[in-house]
C-alpha positions in Angstrom: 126.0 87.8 125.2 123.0 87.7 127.8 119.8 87.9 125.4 116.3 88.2 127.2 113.4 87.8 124.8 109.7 88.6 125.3 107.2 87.3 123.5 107.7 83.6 122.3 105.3 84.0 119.2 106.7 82.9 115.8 108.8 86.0 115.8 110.1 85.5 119.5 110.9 81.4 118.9 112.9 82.2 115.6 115.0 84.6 117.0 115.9 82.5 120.1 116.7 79.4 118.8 119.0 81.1 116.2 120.6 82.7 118.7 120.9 80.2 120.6 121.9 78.3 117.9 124.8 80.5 118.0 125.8 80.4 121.4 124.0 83.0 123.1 123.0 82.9 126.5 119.1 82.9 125.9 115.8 83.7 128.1 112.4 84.0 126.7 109.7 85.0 129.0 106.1 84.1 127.9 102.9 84.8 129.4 101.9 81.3 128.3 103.6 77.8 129.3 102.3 76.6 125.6 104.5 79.3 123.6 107.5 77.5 124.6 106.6 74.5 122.4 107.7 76.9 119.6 111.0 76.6 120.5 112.9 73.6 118.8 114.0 70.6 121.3 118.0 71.4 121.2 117.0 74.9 122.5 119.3 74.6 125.5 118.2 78.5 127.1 115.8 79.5 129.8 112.4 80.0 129.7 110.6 81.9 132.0 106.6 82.0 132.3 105.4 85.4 133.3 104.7 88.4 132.3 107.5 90.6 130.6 106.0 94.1 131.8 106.3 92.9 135.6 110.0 93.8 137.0 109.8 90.9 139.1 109.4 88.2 136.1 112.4 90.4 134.5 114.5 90.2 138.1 113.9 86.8 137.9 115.0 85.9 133.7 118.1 88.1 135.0 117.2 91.6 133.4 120.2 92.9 135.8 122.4 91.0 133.6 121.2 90.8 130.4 123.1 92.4 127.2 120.2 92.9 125.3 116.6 92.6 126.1 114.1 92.3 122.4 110.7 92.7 123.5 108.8 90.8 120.4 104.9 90.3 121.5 102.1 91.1 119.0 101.3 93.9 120.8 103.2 97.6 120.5 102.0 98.8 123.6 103.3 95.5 125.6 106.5 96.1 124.0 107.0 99.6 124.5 106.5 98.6 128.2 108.7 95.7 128.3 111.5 98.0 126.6 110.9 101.1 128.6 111.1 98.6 131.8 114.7 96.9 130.6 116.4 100.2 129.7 115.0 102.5 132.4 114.7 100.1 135.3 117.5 97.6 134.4 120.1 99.9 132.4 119.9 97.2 129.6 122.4 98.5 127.3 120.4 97.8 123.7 117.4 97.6 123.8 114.8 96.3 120.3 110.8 96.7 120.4 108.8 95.2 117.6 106.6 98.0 116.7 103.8 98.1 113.9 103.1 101.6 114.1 105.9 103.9 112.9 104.7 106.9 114.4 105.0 105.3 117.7 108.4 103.7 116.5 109.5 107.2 116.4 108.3 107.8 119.8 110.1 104.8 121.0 113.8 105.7 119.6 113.3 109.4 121.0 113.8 107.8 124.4 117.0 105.2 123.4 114.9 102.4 122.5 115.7 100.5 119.0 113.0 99.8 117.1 112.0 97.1 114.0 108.6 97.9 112.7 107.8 95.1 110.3 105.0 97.8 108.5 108.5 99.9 107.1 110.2 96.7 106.3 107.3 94.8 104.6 106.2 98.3 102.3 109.1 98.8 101.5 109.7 95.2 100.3 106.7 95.0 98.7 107.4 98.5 97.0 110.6 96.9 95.7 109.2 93.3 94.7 106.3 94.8 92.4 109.0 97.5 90.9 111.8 95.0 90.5 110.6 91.6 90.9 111.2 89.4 94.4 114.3 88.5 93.7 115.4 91.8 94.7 113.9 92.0 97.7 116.8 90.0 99.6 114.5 87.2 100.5 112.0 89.5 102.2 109.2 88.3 98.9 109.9 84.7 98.1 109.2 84.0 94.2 106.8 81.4 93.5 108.6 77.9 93.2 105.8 77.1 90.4 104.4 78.2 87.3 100.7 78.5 87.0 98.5 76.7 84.8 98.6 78.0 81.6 96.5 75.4 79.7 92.8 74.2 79.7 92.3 71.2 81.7 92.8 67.4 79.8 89.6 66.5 78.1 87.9 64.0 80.3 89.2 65.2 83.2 87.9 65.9 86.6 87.8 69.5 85.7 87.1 69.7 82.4 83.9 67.6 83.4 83.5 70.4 86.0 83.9 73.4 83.3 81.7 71.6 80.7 79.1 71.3 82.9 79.4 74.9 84.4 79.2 76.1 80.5 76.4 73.6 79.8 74.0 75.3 82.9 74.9 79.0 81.2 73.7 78.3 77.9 70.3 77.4 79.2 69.9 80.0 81.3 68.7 82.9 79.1 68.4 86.8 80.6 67.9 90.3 79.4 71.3 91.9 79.7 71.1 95.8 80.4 74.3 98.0 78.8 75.3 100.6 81.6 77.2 103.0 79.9 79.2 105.8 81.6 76.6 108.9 82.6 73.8 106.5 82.4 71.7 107.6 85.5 73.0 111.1 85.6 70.2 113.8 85.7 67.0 111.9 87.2 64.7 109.3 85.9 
């Protein structure tokens, strides 16, 4: 499969070198020469500096032959025009834009454009991991790998010396406290 990738963020980089990983014939196109040091050294694909908007930069990472084109910048608008460009210009069979707004995500499929918007995928996660915990997200929410502290600080230590002296400096500073009770204030002074 012919993959064509724009964007070479964090998102961009993982999915290329796993595909590639796997096999895949792989081309990222970045705007920036220093995006490609997110790819890992065996990444044995193509990169291509350039805008992924501009047909010529996509001509030139082989949009005429790619499989799949995944436009995965930070930005929704770049994407949508990066993914409009591939299916419309280049007949790219499947198509994927990273999207953050779902309204526009729904724009974006109405004209045969897939769509992953990570604000669906990460409320729902969340949604999930504070009703059933994060192991039942699927990985999405990774559990903590360590308990908190449930226990005052060793006597003598760094920060029991710390919270001594904390509660030392408040019991010599003395104040008037005023009680706000609920309706307090109501009706004028």
């Amino acid at each position: 499969m012919r993959v064509i990738i724009v964007g070479c963020g964090r998102v961009g980089a993982r999915v290329a070198a796993e595909l590639d990983s796997r096999g895949e014939h792989v081309t990222v196109i970045d705007i920036s020469p220093r995006a490609f040091s997110r790819l890992p050294p065996s990444f044995k694909g193509e990169t291509v500096r350039g805008n992924g908007t501009d047909e010529d930069v996509v001509r030139t990472a082989g949009g005429e032959q790619a499989d799949i084109v995944m436009a995965l910048t930070e930005g929704d608008n770049r994407n949508a025009l990066a993914a409009q460009l591939a299916k419309h210009t280049f007949s790219v069979p499947r198509v994927i834009a990273k999207i953050n707004d779902p309204l526009r995500g729904e724009a974006y499929r109405a004209v045969g454009v897939e769509v992953i918007c990570r604000t669906i995928i990460l409320g729902e996660a969340l949604v999930v991991a504070a009703q059933d915990g994060a192991e039942a997200t699927n990985g999405f929410v990774q559990p903590a790998t360590a308990e908190p502290r449930r226990t005052a600080p060793g006597a003598g230590s760094p920060a029991d010396v710390k919270v001594q002296a904390a509660m030392d400096a408040a019991d010599e500073v003395t104040a008037d406290a005023v009680i706000v009770q609920p309706g307090d204030g109501q009706g004028g002074l």
